[in-house]
C-alpha positions in Angstrom: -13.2 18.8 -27.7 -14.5 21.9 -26.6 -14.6 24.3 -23.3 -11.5 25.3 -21.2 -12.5 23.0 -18.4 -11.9 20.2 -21.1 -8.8 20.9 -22.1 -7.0 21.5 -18.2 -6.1 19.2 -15.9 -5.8 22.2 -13.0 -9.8 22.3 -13.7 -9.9 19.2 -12.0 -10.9 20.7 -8.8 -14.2 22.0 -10.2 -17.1 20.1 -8.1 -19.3 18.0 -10.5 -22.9 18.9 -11.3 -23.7 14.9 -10.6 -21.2 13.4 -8.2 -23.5 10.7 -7.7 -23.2 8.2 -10.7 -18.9 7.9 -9.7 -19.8 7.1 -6.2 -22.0 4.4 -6.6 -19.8 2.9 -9.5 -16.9 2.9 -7.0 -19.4 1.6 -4.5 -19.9 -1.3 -6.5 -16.2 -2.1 -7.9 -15.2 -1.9 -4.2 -18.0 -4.7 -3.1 -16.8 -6.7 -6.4 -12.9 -6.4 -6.1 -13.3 -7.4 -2.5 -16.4 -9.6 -2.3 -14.7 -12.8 -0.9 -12.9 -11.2 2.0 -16.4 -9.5 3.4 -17.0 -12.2 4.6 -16.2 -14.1 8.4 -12.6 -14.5 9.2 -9.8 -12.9 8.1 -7.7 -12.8 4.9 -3.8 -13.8 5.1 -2.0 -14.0 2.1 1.5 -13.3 1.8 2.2 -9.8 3.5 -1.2 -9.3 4.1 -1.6 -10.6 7.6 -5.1 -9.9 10.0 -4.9 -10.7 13.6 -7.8 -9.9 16.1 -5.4 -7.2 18.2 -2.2 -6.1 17.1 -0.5 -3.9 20.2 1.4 -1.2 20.1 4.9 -2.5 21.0 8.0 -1.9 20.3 8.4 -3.2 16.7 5.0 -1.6 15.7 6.8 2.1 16.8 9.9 1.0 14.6 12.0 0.6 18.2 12.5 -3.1 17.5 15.8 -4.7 15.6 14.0 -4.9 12.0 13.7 -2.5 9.4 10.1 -0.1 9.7 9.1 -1.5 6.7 5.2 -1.2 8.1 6.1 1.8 10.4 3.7 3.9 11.2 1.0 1.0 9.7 1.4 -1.3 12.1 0.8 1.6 14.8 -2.1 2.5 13.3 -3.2 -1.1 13.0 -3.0 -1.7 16.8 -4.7 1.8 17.4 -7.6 0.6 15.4 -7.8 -3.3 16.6 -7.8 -1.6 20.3 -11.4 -0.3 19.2 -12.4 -2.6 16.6 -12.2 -6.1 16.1 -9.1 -6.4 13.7 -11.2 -8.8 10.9 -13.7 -5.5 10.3 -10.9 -3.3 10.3 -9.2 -5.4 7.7 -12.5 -5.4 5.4 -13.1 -1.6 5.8 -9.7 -1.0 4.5 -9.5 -3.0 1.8 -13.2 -1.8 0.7 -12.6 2.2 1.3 -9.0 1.6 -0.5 -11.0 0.4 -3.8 -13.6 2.7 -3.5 -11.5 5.5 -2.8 -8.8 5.0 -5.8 -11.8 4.3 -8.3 -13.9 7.7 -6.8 -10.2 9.9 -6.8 -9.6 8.9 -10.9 -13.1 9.5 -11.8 -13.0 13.1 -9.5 -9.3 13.8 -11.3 -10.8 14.2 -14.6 -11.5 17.6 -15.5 -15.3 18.0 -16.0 -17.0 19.0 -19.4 -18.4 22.5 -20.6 -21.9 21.0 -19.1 -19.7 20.7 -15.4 -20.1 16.7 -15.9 -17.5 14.0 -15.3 -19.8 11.3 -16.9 -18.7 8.5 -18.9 -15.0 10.3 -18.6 -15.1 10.0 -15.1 -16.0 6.6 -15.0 -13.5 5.3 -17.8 -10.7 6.8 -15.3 -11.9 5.5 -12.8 -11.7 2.2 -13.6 -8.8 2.2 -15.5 -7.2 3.0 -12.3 -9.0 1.3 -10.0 -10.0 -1.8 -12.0 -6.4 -2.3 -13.3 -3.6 -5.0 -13.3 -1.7 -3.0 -10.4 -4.8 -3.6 -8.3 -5.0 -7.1 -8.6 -1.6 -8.1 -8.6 -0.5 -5.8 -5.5 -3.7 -7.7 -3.7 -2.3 -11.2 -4.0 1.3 -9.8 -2.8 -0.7 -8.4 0.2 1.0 -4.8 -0.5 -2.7 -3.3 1.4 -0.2 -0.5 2.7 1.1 -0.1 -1.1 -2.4 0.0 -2.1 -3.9 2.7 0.9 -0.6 5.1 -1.0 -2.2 4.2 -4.4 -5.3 4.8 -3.6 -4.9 8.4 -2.3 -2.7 9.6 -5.2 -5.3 11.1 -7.3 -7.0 12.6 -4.1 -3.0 14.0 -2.9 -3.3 15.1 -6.8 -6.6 16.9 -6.1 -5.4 18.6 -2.8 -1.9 20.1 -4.5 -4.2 21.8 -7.3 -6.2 23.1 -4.6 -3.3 24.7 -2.8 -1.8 25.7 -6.2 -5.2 27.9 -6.4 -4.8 29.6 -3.2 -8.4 27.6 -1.8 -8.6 27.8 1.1 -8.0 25.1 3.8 -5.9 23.5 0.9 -3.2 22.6 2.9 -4.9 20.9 5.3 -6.7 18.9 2.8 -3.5 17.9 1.6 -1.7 16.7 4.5 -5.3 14.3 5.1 -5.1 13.1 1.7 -1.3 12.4 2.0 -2.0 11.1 5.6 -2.9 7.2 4.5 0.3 7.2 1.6 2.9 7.9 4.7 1.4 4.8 6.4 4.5 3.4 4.2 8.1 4.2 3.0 6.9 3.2 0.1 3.6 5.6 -0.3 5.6 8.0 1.1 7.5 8.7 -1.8 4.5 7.9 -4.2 2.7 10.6 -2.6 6.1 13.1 -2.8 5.7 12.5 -6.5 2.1 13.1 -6.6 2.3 16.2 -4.3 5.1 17.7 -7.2 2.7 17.5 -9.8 -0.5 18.9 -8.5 1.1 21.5 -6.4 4.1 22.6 -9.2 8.1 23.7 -8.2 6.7 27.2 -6.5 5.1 25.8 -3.5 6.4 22.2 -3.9 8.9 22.8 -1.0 6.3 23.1 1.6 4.2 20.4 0.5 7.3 18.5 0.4 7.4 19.4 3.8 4.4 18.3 5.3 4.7 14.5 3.4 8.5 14.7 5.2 6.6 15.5 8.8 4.1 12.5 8.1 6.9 10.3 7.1 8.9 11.1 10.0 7.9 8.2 12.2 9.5 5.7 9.4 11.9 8.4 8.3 13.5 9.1 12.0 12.7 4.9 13.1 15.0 3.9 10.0 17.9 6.6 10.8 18.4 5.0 14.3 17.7 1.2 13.6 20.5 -1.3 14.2 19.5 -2.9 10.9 21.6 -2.6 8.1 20.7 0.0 6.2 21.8 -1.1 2.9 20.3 -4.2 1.2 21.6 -6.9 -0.6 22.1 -6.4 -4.3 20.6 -9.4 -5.6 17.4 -8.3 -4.4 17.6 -6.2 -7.6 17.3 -8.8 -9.7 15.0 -10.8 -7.8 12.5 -8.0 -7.3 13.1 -7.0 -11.1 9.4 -6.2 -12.9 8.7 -9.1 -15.4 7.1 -10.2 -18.4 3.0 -11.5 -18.2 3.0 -12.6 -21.5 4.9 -11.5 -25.5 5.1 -8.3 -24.7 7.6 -8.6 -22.2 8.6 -6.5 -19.2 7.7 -2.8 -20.1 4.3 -4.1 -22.3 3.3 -5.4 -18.7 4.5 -2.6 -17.0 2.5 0.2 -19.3 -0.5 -2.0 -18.5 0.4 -1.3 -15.0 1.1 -4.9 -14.3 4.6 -6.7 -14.4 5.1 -7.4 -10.8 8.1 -9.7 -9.5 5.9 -12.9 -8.0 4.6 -14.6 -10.9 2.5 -16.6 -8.3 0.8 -13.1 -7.6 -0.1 -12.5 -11.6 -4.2 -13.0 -12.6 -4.0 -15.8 -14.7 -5.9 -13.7 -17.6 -2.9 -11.3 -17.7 -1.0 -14.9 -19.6 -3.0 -14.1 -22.5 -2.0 -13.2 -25.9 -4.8 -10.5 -26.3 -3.8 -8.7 -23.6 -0.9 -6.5 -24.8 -3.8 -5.6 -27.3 -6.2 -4.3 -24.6 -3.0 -2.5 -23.1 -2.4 -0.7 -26.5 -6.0 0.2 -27.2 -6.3 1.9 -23.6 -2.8 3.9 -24.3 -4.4 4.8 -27.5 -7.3 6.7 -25.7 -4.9 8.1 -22.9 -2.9 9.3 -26.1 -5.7 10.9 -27.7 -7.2 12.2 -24.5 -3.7 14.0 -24.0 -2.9 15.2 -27.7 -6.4 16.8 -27.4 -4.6 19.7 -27.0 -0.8 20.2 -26.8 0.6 19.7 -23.2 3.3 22.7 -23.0 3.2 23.4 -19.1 1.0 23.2 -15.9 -0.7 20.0 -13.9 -1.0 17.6 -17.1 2.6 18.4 -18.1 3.4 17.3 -14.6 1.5 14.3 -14.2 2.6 13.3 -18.0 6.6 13.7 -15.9 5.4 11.9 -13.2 4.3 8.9 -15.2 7.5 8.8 -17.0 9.3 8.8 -14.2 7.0 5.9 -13.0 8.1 4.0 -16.1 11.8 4.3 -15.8 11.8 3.3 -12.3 9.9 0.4 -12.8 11.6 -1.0 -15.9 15.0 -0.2 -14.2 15.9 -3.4 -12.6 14.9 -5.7 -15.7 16.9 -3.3 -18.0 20.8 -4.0 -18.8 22.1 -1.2 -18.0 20.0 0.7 -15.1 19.8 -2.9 -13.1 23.6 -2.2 -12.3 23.2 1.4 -11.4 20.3 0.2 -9.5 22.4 -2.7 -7.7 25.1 -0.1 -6.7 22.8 1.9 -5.3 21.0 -0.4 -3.2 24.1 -2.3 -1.9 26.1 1.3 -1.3 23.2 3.8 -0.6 21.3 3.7 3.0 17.9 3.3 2.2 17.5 2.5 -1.7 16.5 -0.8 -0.7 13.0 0.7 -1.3 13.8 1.1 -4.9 14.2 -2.7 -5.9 10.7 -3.8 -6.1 10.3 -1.7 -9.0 7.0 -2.6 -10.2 5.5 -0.2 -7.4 6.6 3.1 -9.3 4.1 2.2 -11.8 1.6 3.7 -10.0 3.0 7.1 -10.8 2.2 6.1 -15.0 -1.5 4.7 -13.6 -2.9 8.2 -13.0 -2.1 10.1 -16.7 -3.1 6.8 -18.0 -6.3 7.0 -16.5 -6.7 10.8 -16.9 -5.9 10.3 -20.2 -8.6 7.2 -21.3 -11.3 9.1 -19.5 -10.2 12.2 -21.9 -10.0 10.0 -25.0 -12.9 8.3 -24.1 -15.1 11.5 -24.0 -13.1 13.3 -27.4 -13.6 9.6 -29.0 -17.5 9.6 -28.3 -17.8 13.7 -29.4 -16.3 12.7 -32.8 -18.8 9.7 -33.6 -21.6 11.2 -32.6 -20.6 14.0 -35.0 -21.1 11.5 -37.9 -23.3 8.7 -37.4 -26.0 8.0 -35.1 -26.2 8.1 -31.2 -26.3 4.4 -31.2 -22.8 4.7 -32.2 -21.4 7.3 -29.9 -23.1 5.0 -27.0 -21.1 1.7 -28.2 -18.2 3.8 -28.6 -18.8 4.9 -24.8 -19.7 1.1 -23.6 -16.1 0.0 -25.2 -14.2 2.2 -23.4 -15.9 1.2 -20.2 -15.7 -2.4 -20.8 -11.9 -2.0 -21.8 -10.5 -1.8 -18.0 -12.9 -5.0 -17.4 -11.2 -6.7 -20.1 -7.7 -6.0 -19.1 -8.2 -8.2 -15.9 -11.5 -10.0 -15.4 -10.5 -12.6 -12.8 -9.7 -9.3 -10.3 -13.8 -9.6 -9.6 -14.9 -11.3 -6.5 -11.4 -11.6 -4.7 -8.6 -11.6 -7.8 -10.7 -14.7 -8.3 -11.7 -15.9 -5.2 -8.1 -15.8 -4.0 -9.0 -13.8 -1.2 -10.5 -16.1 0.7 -10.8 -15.3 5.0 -9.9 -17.7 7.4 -10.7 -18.8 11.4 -8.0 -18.1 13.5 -7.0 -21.7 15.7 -7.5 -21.4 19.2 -3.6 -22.2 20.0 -2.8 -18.5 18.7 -4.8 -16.7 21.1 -3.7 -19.5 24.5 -0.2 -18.8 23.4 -0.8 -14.6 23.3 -2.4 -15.3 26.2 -0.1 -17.0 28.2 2.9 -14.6 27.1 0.8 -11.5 28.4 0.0 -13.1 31.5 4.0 -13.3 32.0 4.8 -9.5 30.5 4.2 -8.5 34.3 6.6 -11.5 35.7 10.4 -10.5 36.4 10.7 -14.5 36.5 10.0 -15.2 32.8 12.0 -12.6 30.9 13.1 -12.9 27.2 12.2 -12.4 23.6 10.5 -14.7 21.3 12.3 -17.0 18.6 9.8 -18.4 16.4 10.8 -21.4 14.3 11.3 -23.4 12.2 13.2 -20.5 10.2 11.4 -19.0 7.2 9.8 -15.8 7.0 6.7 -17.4 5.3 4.4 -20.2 6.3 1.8 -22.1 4.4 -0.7 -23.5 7.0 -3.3 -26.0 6.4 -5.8 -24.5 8.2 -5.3 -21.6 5.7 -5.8 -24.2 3.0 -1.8 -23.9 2.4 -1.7 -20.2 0.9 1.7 -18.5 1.5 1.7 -15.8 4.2 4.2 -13.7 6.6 4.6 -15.1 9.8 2.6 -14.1 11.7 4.0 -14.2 15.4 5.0 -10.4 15.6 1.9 -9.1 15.0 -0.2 -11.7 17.4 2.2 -11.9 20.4 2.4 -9.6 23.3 6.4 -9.5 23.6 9.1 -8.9 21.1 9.4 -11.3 18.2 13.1 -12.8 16.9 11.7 -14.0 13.6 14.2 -15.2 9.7 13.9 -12.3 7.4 15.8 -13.7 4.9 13.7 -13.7 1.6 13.7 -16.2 -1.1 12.2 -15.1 -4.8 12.5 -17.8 -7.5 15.5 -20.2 -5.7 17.6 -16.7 -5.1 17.8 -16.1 -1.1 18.0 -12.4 -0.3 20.0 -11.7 2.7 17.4 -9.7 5.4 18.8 -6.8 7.7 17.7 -7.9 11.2 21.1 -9.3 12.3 20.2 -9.9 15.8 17.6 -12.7 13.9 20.6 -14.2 12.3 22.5 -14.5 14.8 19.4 -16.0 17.3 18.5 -18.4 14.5 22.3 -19.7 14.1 22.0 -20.5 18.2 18.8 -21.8 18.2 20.6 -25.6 18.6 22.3 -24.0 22.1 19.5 -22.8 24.7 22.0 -21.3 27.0 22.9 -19.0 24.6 19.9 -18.4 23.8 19.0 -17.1 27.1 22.5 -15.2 27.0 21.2 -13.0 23.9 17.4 -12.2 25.6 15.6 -15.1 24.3 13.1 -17.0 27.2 10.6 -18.5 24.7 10.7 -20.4 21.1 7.6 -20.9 19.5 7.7 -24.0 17.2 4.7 -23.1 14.4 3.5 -26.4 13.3 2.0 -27.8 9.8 4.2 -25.6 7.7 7.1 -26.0 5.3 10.8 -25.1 7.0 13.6 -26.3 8.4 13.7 -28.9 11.1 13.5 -27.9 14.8 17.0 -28.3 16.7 16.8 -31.2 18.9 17.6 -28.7 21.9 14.7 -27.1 21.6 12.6 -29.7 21.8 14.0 -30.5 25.0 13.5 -27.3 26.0 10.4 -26.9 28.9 7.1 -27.1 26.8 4.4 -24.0 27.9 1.6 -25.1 25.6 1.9 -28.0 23.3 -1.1 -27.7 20.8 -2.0 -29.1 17.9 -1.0 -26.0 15.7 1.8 -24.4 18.0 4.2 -25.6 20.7 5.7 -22.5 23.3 8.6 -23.8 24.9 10.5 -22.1 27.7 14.1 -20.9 27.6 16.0 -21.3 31.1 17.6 -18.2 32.3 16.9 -16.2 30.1 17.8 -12.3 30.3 15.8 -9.3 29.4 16.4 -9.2 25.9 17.7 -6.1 24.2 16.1 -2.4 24.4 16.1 0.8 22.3 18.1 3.4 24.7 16.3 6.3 25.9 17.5 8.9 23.0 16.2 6.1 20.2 13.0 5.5 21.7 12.5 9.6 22.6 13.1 10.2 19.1 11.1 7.8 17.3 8.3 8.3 20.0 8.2 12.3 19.4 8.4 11.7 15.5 5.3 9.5 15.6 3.5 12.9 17.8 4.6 15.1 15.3 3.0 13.0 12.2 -0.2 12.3 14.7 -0.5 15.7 15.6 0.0 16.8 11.6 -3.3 15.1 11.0 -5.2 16.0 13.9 -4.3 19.4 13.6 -5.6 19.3 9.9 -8.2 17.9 10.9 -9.0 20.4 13.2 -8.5 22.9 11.1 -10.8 22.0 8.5 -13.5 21.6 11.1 -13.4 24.7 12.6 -12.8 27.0 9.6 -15.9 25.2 7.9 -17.8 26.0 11.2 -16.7 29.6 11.4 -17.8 29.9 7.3 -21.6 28.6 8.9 -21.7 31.1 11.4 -20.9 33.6 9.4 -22.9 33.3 6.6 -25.3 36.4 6.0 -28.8 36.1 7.0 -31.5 35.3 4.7 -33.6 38.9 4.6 -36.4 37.9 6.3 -37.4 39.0 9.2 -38.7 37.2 12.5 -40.8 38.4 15.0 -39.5 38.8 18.6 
């Protein structure tokens, strides 16, 4: 392999002589991957959960008793369902999220002496974005994982760019970070990424600017009444596991491995996959040894896949699992670190980078000694390779992603809790039982999903967030929940902790409903939900003025991060268009 723009990954900003061939084949992954959920309704499976209007309220700013696990998504949810219908919001997301992860790989690749990407483009970008991690976070319904996925090669991208000195660099990378700080989760996926494109020199700015775009979650976490430390079985519930003999870390190199085995593609169960997995390493490794990685972006990105690995392997591993389980149980906030699987997506983008490399050195070296018929299968396999490694992710991780009608009951009963929002008469939070934090309607056709209460309903929701992975039952943090769920047999004191309504979900698994309750005054008694009314009920509980300031002025300051980048792109590229010299000729007056 020839030409310095092969062999440097901080040539990765160079613009591509034809962009055009990438963007249609991420075009067309994107309408593949998703094909299913494009159509009418809206998909709900597991944490995925699509409502026609979300509203900003309290829990959606990170001001209610939970965690901010979706803080600021959930804010930026009900800002877009306000304007569009939430079911087109949910498909546009989930389409630009495959798109954009499949275009950023193919763009991270350094292009060739000719200024072409070409088939090296397109092998990284669907190892990337046609890959295990994909799949597998899509039947958890991690979409808020997957928007920080997604914009790591483009946060990549941006740090090179501000490494070069271009200008408007920094604004391009606080928009590419924007959709990663959605999450904790992508917030710190995009830190990663932002060390390795930008380097250790200007890292602590760039650092910076993800912190400011984080601070919504960041400053909503610091002053939650939730425990901030999580319980330490979690650890090993959440541990990355084995898809078939090669066991935890083969799955995890193939970017797969996560915790649910109900969320694994059934093709990832075959013995011929950890073969796939080794055949794609072997290109990444010969697309890196093309020439020795000593220092700059590759060295980096080679560090932050590493780092991917470890972190992902370190809750099935003997030894780091009890590190880990200190840490989580002792250590405000490295809760986030159980679910290791995540990390992976740090190893994702050299692996990538590194097939597209492989692919384009293996091609060079065939077609240097037999015929171009040769070179071009040599090229095909490569392609097909990420195909191979999970087939069944076409047309909805096979058909899994399948949208839904929302019953009429969910709207009468948002509906009839906004009408009393404005009535001092009917204070009070909502309980929703039976107690669970996942529900498998029929009118779903049974698949497992996150209640969804909190995200329909107009008012505060009181809602089990205790988890349950294979039998183990992982304590939540909410503990005004607990203690609302261990009174829900005594109305009166429900209505003494701020509770005026229970909303009994029907036609899914849980507990039975407390006799009391169903004594309780009945609202709207449908054939999917039942609203009862709680007697004197008080206001439930508020954030004080100093929380609610707090969290309220760090969700301006991320806002206005983005606008003002935003901004600031626009006008310097209109200022470079007015500025531009004139063309010579002259006109006549």
């Amino acid at each position: 392999m020839t030409g310095p723009l092969q062999r440097s990954l901080d040539a990765a900003t160079a613009p591509d002589r034809s962009p055009w061939p990438a963007r249609v084949l991420a075009l067309a992954a994107a309408v593949v991957v998703t094909g299913p959920a494009l159509g009418p309704g809206h998909v709900n499976l597991l944490d995925m959960v699509s409502v026609p209007r979300q509203d900003l309220d309290l829990d959606a700013l990170g001001l209610g008793s939970s965690l901010p696990r979706a803080v600021p998504l959930d804010g930026a949810t009900a800002l877009a369902t306000a304007v569009v219908p939430g079911d087109l919001v949910q498909k546009a997301v989930l389409l630009l999220t495959v798109a954009a992860a499949v275009l950023g790989a193919a763009r991270l690749v350094p292009p060739d002496a000719g200024g072409r990407r070409g088939l090296a483009g397109a092998v990284a970008g669907l190892t990337y974005g046609w890959s295990p991690y994909l799949a597998e976070r899509l039947l958890l319904g991690h979409w808020g994982v997957l928007l920080g996925w997604a914009a790591l090669p483009w946060i990549v991208r941006a740090g090179l760019r501000v490494r070069a000195g271009e200008p408007r660099s920094w604004a391009r990378l606080v928009l590419a970070a924007a959709p990663a700080a959605l999450t904790p989760t992508g917030s710190l996926l995009a830190a990663g990424a932002v060390l390795a494109g930008t380097g250790l020199r200007r890292a602590p700015r760039a650092l910076a600017a993800v912190a400011l775009l984080s601070a919504p979650w960041g400053v909503a976490g610091l002053l939650s009444p939730a425990a901030a430390t999580s319980d330490p079985d979690g650890v090993a519930a959440f541990a990355a596991r084995g898809e078939n003999w090669s066991g935890a870390v083969g799955a995890l190199l193939g970017t797969g491995g996560v915790w649910n085995a109900g969320a694994v593609p059934d093709s990832r169960t075959s013995a011929l996959v950890p073969l796939v997995t080794a055949l794609l390493l072997g290109l990444a490794v010969a697309g890196w040894a093309a020439r020795p990685v000593r220092a700059g972006a590759g060295a980096r990105l080679l560090v932050l896949g590493a780092a991917g690995l470890l972190l992902a392997a370190a809750g099935a591993l003997p030894g780091t699992s009890a590190l880990l389980e200190a840490a989580v149980s002792g250590v405000p906030g490295a809760g986030l670190l159980r679910d290791g699987q995540k990390w992976i997506a740090w190893l994702a983008l050299p692996l990538a980078v590194g097939a597209g490399l492989g692919a384009r050195r293996a091609v060079a070296a065939v077609g240097t000694v037999l015929p171009r018929p040769a070179a071009l299968a040599v090229g095909g396999l490569a392609l097909v390779l990420p195909l191979v490694a999970v087939p069944d992710l076409a047309w909805g991780v096979g058909g899994r992603l399948q949208p839904a009608p929302w019953p009429a009951d969910w709207q009468t009963v948002r509906d009839v809790l906004a009408d009393d929002d404005a009535d001092d008469d009917a204070p009070g939070d909502v309980l929703v039982l039976p107690a669970g934090t996942y529900r498998a309607f029929a009118w779903n056709d049974g698949r497992t999903q996150l209640d969804p209460a909190a995200r329909w309903l107009t008012r505060p929701v009181v809602s089990d967030d205790t988890l349950v992975v294979g039998g183990v039952a992982v304590r939540g943090e909410d503990a005004r929940a607990a203690e609302a769920l261990a009174a829900a047999g005594d109305p009166a004191r429900l209505a003494r902790l701020g509770v005026g309504w229970v909303l009994v979900e029907r036609g899914t698994p849980g507990p039975g409903v407390p006799p009391a309750v169903a004594a309780l005054p009945v609202v709207v008694d449908g054939p999917d939900l039942r609203l009862h009314r709680v007697p004197g009920a008080v206001e439930g509980p508020r954030p004080g003025a100093g929380r609610a300031a707090a969290v309220v002025l760090a969700h301006g300051a991320a806002l206005g991060a983005v606008a003002g980048a935003a901004l600031w792109i626009t006008v310097s590229a209109s200022t470079v268009a007015l500025r531009r010299r004139p063309s010579g000729k002259e006109v006549a007056a």
